[in-house]
BAMIKE-193355 format. One line per field, with one value per residue (C-alpha): residue number from 1; x, y, z; residue in three letters. Coordinates in pm, 1 decimal, padded with zeros to 6 digits. Example, Ala and Ser with C-alpha at 12.3 -4.5 7.8 and 13.67 -1.06 7.14 Angstrom:
BEGIN
num	(1 / 2)
px	(01230.0 / 01367.0)
py	(-00450.0 / -00106.0)
pz	(00780.0 / 00714.0)
residu	(ALA / SER)
% end
This chain:
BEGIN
num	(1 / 2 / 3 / 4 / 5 / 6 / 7 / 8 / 9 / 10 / 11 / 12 / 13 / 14 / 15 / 16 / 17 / 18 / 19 / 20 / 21 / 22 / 23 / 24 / 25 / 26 / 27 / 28 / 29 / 30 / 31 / 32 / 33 / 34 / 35 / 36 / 37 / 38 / 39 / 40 / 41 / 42 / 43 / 44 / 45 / 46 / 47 / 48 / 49 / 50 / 51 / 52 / 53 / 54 / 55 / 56 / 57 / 58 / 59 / 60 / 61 / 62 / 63 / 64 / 65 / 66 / 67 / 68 / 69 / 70 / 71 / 72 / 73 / 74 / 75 / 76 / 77 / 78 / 79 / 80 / 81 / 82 / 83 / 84 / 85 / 86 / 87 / 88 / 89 / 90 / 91 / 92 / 93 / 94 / 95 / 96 / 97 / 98 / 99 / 100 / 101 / 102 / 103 / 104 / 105 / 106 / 107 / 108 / 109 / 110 / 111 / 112 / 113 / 114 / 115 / 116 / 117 / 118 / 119 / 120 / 121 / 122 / 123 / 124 / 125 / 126 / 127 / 128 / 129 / 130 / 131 / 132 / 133 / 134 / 135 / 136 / 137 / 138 / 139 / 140 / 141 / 142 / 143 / 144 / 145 / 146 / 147 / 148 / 149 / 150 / 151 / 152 / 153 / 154 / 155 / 156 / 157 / 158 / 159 / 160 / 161 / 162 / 163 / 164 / 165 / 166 / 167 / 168 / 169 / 170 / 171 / 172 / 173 / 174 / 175 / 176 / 177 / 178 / 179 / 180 / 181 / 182 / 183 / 184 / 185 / 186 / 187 / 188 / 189 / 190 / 191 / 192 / 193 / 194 / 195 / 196 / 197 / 198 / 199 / 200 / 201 / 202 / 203 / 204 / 205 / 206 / 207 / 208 / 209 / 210 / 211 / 212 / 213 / 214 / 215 / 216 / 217 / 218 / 219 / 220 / 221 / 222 / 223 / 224 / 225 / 226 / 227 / 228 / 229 / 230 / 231 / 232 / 233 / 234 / 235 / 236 / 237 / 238 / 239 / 240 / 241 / 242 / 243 / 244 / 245 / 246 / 247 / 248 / 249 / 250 / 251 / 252 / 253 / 254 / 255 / 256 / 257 / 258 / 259 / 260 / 261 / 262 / 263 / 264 / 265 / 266 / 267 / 268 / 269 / 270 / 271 / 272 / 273 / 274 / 275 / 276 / 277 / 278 / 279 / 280 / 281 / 282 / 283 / 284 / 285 / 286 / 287 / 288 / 289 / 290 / 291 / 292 / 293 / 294 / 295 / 296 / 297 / 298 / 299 / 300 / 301 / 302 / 303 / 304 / 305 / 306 / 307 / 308 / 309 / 310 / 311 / 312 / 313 / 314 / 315 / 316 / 317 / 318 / 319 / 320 / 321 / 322 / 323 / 324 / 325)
px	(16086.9 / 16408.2 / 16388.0 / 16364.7 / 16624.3 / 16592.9 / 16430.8 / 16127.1 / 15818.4 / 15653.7 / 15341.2 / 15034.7 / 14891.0 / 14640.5 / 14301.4 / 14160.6 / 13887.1 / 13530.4 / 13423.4 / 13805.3 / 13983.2 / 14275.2 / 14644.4 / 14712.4 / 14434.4 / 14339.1 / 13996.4 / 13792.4 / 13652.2 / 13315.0 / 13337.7 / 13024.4 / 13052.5 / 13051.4 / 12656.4 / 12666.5 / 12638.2 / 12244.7 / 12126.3 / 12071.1 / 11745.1 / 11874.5 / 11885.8 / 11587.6 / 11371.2 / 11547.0 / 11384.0 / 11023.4 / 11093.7 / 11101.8 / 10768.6 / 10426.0 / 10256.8 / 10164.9 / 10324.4 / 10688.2 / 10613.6 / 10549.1 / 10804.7 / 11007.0 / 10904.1 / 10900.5 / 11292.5 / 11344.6 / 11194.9 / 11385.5 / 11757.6 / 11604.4 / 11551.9 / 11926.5 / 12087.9 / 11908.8 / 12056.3 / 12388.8 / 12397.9 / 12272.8 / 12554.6 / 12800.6 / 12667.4 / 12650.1 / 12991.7 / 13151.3 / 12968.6 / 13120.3 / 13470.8 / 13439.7 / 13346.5 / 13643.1 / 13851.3 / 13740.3 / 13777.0 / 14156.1 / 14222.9 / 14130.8 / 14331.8 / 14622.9 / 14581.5 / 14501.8 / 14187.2 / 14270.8 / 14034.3 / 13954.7 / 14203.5 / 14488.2 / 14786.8 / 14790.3 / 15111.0 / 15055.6 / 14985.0 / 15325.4 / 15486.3 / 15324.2 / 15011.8 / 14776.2 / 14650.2 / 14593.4 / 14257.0 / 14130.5 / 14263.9 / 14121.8 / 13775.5 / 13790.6 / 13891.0 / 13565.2 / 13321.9 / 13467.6 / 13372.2 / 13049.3 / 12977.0 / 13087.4 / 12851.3 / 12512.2 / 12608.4 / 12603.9 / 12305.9 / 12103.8 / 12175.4 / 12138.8 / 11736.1 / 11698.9 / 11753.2 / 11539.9 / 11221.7 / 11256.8 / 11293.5 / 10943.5 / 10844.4 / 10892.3 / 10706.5 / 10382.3 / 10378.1 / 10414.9 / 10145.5 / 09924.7 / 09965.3 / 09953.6 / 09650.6 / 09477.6 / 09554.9 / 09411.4 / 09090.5 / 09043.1 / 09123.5 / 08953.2 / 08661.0 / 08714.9 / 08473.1 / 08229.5 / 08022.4 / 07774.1 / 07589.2 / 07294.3 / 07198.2 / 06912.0 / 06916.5 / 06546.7 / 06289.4 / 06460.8 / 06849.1 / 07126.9 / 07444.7 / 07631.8 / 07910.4 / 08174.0 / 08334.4 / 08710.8 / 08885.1 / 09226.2 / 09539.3 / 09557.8 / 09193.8 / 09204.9 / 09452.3 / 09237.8 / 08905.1 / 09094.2 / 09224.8 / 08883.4 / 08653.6 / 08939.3 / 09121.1 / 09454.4 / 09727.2 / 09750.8 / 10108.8 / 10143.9 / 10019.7 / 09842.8 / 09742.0 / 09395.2 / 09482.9 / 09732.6 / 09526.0 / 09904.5 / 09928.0 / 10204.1 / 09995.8 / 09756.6 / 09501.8 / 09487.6 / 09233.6 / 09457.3 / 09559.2 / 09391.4 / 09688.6 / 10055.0 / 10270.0 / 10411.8 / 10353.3 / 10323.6 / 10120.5 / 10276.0 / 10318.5 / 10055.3 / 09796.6 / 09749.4 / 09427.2 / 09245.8 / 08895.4 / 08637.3 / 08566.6 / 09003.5 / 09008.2 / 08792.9 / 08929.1 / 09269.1 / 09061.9 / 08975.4 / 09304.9 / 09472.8 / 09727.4 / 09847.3 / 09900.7 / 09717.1 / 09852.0 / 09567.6 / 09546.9 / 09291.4 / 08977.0 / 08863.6 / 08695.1 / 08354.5 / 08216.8 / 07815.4 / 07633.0 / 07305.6 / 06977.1 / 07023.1 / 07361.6 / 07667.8 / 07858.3 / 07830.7 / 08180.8 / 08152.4 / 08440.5 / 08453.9 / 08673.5 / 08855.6 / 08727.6 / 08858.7 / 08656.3 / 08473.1 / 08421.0 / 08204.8 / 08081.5 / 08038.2 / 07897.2 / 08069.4 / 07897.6 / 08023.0 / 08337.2 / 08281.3 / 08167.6 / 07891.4 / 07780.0 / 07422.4 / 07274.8 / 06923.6 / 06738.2 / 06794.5 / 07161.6 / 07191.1 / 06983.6 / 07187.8 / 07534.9 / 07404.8 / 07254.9 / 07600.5 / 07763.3 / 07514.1 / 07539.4 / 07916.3 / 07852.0 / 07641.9 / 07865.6 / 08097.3 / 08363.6 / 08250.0 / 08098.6 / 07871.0 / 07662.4 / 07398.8 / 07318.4 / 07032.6 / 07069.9)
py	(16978.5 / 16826.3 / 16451.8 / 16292.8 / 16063.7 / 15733.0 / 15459.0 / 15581.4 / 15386.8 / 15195.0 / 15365.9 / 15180.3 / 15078.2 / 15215.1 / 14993.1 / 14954.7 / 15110.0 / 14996.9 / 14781.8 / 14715.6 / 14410.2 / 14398.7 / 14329.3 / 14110.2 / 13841.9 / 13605.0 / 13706.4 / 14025.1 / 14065.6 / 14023.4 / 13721.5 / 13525.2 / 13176.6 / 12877.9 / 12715.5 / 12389.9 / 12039.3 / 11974.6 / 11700.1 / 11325.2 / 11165.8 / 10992.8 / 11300.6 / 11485.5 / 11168.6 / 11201.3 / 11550.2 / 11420.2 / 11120.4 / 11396.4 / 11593.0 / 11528.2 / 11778.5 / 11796.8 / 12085.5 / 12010.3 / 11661.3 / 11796.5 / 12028.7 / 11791.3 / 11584.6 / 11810.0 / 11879.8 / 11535.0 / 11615.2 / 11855.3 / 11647.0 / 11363.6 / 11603.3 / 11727.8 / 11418.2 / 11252.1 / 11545.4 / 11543.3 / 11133.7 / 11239.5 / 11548.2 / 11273.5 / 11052.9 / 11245.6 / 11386.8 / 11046.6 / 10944.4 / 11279.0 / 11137.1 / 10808.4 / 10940.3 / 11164.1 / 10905.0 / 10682.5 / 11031.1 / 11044.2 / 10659.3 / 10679.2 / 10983.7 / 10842.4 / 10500.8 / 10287.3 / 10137.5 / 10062.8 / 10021.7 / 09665.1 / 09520.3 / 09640.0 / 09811.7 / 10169.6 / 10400.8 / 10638.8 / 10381.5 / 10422.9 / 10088.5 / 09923.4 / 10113.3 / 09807.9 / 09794.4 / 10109.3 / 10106.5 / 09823.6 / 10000.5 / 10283.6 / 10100.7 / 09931.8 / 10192.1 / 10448.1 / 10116.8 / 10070.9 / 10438.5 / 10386.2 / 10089.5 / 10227.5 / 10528.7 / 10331.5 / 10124.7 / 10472.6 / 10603.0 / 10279.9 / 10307.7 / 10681.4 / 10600.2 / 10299.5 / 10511.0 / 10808.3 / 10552.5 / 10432.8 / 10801.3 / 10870.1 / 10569.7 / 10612.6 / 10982.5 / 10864.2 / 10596.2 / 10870.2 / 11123.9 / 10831.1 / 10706.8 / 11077.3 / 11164.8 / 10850.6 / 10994.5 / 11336.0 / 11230.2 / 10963.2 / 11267.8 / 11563.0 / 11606.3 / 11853.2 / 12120.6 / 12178.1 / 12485.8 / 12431.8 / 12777.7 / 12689.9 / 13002.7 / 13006.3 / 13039.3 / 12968.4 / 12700.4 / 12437.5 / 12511.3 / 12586.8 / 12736.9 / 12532.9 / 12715.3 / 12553.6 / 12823.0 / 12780.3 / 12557.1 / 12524.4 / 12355.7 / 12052.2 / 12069.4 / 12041.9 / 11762.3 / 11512.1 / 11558.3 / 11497.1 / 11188.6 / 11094.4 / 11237.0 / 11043.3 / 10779.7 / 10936.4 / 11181.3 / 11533.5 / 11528.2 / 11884.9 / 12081.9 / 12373.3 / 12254.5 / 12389.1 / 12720.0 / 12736.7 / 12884.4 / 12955.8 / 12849.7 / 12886.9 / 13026.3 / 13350.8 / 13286.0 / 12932.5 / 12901.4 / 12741.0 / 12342.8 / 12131.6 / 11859.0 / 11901.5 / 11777.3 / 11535.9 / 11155.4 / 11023.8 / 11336.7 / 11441.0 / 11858.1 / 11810.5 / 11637.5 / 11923.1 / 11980.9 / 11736.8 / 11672.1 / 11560.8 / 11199.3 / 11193.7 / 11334.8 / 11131.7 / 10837.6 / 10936.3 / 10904.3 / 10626.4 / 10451.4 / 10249.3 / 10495.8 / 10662.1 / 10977.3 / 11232.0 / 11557.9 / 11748.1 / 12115.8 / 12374.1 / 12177.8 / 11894.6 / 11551.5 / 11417.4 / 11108.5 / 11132.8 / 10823.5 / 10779.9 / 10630.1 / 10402.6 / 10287.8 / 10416.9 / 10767.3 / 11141.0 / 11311.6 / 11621.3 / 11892.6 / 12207.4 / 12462.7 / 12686.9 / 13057.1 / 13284.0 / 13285.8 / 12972.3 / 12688.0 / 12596.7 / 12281.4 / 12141.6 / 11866.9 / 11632.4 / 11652.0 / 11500.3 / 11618.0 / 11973.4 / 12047.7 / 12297.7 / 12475.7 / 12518.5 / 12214.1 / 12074.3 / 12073.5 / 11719.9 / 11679.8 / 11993.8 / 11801.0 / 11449.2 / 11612.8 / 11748.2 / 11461.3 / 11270.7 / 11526.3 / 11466.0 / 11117.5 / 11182.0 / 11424.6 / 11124.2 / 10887.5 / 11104.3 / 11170.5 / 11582.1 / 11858.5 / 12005.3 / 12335.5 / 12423.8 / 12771.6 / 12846.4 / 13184.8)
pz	(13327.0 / 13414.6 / 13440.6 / 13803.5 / 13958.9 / 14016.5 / 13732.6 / 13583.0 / 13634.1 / 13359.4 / 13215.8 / 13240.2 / 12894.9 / 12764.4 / 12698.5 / 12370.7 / 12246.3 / 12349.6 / 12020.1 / 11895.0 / 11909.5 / 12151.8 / 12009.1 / 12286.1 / 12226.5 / 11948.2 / 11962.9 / 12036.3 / 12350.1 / 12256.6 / 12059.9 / 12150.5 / 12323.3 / 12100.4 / 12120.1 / 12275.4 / 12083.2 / 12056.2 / 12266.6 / 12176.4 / 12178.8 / 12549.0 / 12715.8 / 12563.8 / 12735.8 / 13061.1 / 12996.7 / 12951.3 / 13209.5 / 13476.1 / 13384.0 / 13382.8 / 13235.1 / 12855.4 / 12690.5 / 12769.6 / 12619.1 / 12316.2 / 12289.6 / 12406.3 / 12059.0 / 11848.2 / 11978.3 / 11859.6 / 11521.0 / 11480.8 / 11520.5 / 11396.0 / 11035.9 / 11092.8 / 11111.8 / 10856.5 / 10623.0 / 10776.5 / 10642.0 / 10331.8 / 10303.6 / 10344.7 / 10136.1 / 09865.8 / 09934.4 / 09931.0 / 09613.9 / 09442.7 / 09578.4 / 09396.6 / 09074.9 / 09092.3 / 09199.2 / 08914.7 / 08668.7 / 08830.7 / 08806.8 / 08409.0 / 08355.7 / 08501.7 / 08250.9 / 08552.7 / 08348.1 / 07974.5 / 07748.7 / 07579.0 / 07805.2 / 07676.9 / 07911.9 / 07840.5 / 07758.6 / 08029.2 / 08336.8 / 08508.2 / 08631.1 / 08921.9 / 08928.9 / 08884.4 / 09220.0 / 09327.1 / 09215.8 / 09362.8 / 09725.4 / 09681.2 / 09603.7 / 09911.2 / 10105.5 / 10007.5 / 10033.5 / 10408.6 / 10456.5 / 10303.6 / 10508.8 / 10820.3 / 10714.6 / 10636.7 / 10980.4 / 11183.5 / 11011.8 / 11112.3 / 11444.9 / 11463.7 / 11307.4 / 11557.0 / 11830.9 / 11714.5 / 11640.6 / 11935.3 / 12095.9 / 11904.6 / 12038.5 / 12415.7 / 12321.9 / 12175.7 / 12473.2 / 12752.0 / 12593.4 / 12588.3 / 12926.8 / 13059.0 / 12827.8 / 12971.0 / 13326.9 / 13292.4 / 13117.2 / 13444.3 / 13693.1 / 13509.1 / 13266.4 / 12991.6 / 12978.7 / 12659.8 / 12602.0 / 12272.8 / 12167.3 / 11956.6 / 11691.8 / 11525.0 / 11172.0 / 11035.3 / 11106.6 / 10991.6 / 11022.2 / 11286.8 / 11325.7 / 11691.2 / 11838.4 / 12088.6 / 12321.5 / 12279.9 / 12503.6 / 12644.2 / 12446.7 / 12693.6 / 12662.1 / 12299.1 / 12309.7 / 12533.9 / 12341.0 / 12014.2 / 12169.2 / 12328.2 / 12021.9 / 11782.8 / 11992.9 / 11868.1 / 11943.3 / 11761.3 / 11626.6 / 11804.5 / 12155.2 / 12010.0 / 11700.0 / 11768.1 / 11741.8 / 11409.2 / 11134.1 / 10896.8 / 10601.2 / 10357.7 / 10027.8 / 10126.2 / 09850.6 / 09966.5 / 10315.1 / 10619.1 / 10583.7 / 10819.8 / 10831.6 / 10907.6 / 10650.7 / 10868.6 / 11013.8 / 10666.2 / 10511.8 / 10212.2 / 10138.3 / 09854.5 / 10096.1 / 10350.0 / 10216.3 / 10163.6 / 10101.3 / 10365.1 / 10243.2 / 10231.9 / 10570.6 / 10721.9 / 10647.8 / 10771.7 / 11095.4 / 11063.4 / 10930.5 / 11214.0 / 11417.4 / 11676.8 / 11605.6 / 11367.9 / 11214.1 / 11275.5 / 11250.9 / 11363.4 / 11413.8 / 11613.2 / 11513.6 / 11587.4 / 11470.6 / 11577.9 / 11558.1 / 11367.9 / 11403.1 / 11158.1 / 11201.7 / 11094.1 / 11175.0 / 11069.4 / 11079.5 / 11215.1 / 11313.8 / 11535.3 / 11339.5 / 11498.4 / 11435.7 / 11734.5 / 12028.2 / 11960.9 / 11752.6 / 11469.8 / 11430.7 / 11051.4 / 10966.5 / 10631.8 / 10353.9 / 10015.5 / 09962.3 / 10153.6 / 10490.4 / 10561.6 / 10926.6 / 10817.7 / 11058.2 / 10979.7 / 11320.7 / 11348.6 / 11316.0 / 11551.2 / 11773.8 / 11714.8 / 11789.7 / 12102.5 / 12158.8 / 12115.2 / 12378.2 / 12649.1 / 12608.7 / 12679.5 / 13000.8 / 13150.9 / 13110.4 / 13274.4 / 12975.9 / 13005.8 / 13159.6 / 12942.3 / 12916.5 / 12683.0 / 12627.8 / 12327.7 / 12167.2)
residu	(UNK / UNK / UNK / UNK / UNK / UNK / UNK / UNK / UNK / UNK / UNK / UNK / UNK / UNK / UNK / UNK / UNK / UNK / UNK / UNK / UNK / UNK / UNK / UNK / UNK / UNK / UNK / UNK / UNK / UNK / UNK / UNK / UNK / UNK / UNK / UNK / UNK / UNK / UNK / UNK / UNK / UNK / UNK / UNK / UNK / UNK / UNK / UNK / UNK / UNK / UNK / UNK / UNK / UNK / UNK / UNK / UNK / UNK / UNK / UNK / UNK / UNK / UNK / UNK / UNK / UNK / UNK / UNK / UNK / UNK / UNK / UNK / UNK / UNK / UNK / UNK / UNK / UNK / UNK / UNK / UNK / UNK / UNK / UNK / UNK / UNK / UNK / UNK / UNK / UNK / UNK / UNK / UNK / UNK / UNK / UNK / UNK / UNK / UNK / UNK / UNK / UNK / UNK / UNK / UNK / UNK / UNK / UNK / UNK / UNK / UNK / UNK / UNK / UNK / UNK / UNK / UNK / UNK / UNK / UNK / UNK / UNK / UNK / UNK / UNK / UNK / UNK / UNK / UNK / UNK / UNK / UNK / UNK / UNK / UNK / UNK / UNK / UNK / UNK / UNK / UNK / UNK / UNK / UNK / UNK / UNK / UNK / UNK / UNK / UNK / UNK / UNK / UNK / UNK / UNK / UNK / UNK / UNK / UNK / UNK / UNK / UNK / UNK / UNK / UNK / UNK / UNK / UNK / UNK / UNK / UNK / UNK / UNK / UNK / UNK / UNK / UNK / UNK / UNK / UNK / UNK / UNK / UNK / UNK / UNK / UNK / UNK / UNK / UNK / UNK / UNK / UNK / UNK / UNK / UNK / UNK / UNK / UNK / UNK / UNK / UNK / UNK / UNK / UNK / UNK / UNK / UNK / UNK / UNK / UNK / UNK / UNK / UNK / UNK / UNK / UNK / UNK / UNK / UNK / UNK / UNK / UNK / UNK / UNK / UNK / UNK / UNK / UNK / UNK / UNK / UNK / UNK / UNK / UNK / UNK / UNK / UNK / UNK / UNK / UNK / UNK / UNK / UNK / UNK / UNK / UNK / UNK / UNK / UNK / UNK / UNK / UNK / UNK / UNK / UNK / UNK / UNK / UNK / UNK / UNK / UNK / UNK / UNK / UNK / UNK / UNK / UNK / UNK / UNK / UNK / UNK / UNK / UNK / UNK / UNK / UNK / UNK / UNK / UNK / UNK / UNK / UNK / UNK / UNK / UNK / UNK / UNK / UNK / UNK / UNK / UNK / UNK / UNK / UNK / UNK / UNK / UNK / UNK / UNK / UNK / UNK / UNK / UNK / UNK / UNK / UNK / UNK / UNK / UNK / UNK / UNK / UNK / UNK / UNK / UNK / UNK / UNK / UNK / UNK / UNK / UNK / UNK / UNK / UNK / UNK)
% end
C-alpha cells in the first residue's frame, strides 16, 4: 500500500506484559508498598487511652511486648557490632605498629602515628555512650508504658467486677460414697480474666489465657505458666507447692495459663489451693495435693469449695448455680 501524505502519526506503545516489569520505571508495577515504622509505646497508649473494653488492652500490651523485645535486640545488634569494631580496630592499630611492645617504638609505625589510637578510642566510647544513653531511655519509657498498662486493666477490672457479677456454674458428679468429680461450665475470656483477678488478686499476663492448652514439646502435657514476667523457659511447669507460691508472692501480674486459682479456706485455719483446669466445655476443679494435684474430691472438700463459692454469691462477688448430677 502506497504510503499516505502528510506526517505519519506516532504509534501508540505497546504495554507490557501483565507480570513484567516495565522499561520505563525503576520498579515493577506490583512492587508492594513499604510497611510502615511500628509504633512507639506513646501512641500504642493513646490507643488504650481511648477504649474501655478488655481485649484491646491486652492486645494493646502485648503490642508493646512485642517492640519492647525488638528494640532490646536491635541495642544488643549494635552493641555487639560496635564491640566487633573495636577489636578490629585494636587488630588494625597493632598491625600497623601503632602499639609496640615493651615500650619500645616499632619499625613499621610510620611517622606521626602516635595518636591515632587514642582518637579512635574516644571516638567508639562516644558511640558507645551515646548508645547505652538511648537504650536507657528507650527501657524508661517502655516500663513506664507497662506501667500505665497494668494500672488501666486494674482500674477497668475493678470497674466491671463493681457493675457485673461473673457467672459460675459448678456440676457435682458422683464418683462413689465418699469422692467427687466438680465441673465448672466454661466461661467467657473477660470472664476468666476478672475471677482470676478476684479468685487471685492479680492480673493474667494475657486475655485468653484460659483457653491456651499449646505447648512447645508433644510428649510433654501443656505448661501452666507463660515464660514471661520473670518466669524462666525451664519453670513453665512447675510443681504445685512451686506454683502456689508464685500466688502468693507479692505482684501484679501472673503468667498464668489454662486454669484458674482458688484458694478455699479451712476449718481450721489456713488455705487449700485449688484450680479449675481447662478441659473443653468445662472446667475441672483439682484440689493441691503434695506436689501433684488430683480431681478425685473427698465429700468434704467438694462440699468446702462449694461452700467457698456460695459464700462469694452472697456476698455478692457471683452468681452462682448448682446443678448435682
Amino acid at each position: 500500500m502506497p504510503p499516505k501524505d502528510g506526517p505519519s502519526r506516532p504509534r501508540r506503545p505497546r504495554p507490557p506484559a501483565r507480570g513484567l516489569v516495565d522499561a520505563r520505571r525503576d520498579t515493577p508495577r506490583d512492587m508492594p508498598a513499604l510497611a510502615p515504622a511500628a509504633e512507639g509505646p506513646g501512641e500504642v497508649l493513646s490507643r488504650v487511652r481511648g477504649l474501655e473494653t478488655l481485649e484491646p488492652t491486652y492486645e494493646a500490651w502485648l503490642e508493646l511486648r512485642v517492640q519492647h523485645g525488638a528494640t532490646r535486640a536491635r541495642f544488643r545488634e549494635e552493641r555487639e557490632r560496635l564491640t566487633q569494631q573495636g577489636s578490629f580496630l585494636l587488630g588494625a592499630v597493632r598491625a600497623a605498629g601503632l602499639t609496640p611492645e615493651a615500650g619500645e617504638a616499632s619499625a613499621l609505625a610510620p611517622p606521626g602515628g602516635e595518636g591515632f589510637l587514642g582518637e579512635a578510642q574516644g571516638r567508639l566510647s562516644g558511640r558507645q555512650a551515646e548508645l547505652e544513653r538511648q537504650e536507657a531511655e528507650a527501657e524508661a519509657q517502655y516500663q513506664e508504658a507497662f506501667a500505665e498498662i497494668r494500672a488501666t486493666l486494674v482500674d477497668r477490672i475493678q470497674r466491671f467486677l463493681e457493675a457485673t457479677r461473673p457467672r459460675i456454674q459448678l456440676l457435682l458428679r458422683k464418683v462413689d460414697a465418699q469422692r467427687s468429680i466438680l465441673h465448672v461450665a466454661r466461661v467467657g475470656a473477660d470472664e476468666a480474666v476478672l475471677l482470676c483477678f478476684l479468685w487471685a488478686g492479680r492480673i493474667p499476663s494475657r486475655y485468653g489465657f484460659l483457653f491456651d492448652d499449646s505447648t512447645e514439646d508433644v510428649a510433654l502435657p501443656p505448661p501452666t505458666l507463660y515464660a514471661e514476667e520473670g518466669v524462666a523457659p525451664d519453670g513453665i511447669r512447675p510443681s504445685a507447692a512451686s506454683l502456689e507460691a508464685l500466688l502468693r508472692a507479692p505482684g501484679e501480674v501472673v503468667p498464668l495459663k489454662g486454669f484458674l486459682p482458688v484458694f478455699v479456706p479451712k476449718p481450721g485455719g489456713g488455705e487449700d489451693f485449688f484450680r479449675l483446669l481447662q478441659r473443653g466445655p468445662v472446667m475441672e476443679v483439682e484440689v493441691a495435693e503434695g506436689g501433684t494435684f488430683r480431681s478425685f474430691l473427698a465429700r468434704e472438700e467438694a462440699e468446702r469449695f462449694a461452700g467457698h463459692l456460695l459464700r462469694l454469691k452472697l456476698a455478692g462477688k457471683i452468681d452462682l448455680e448448682l446443678e448435682a448430677g
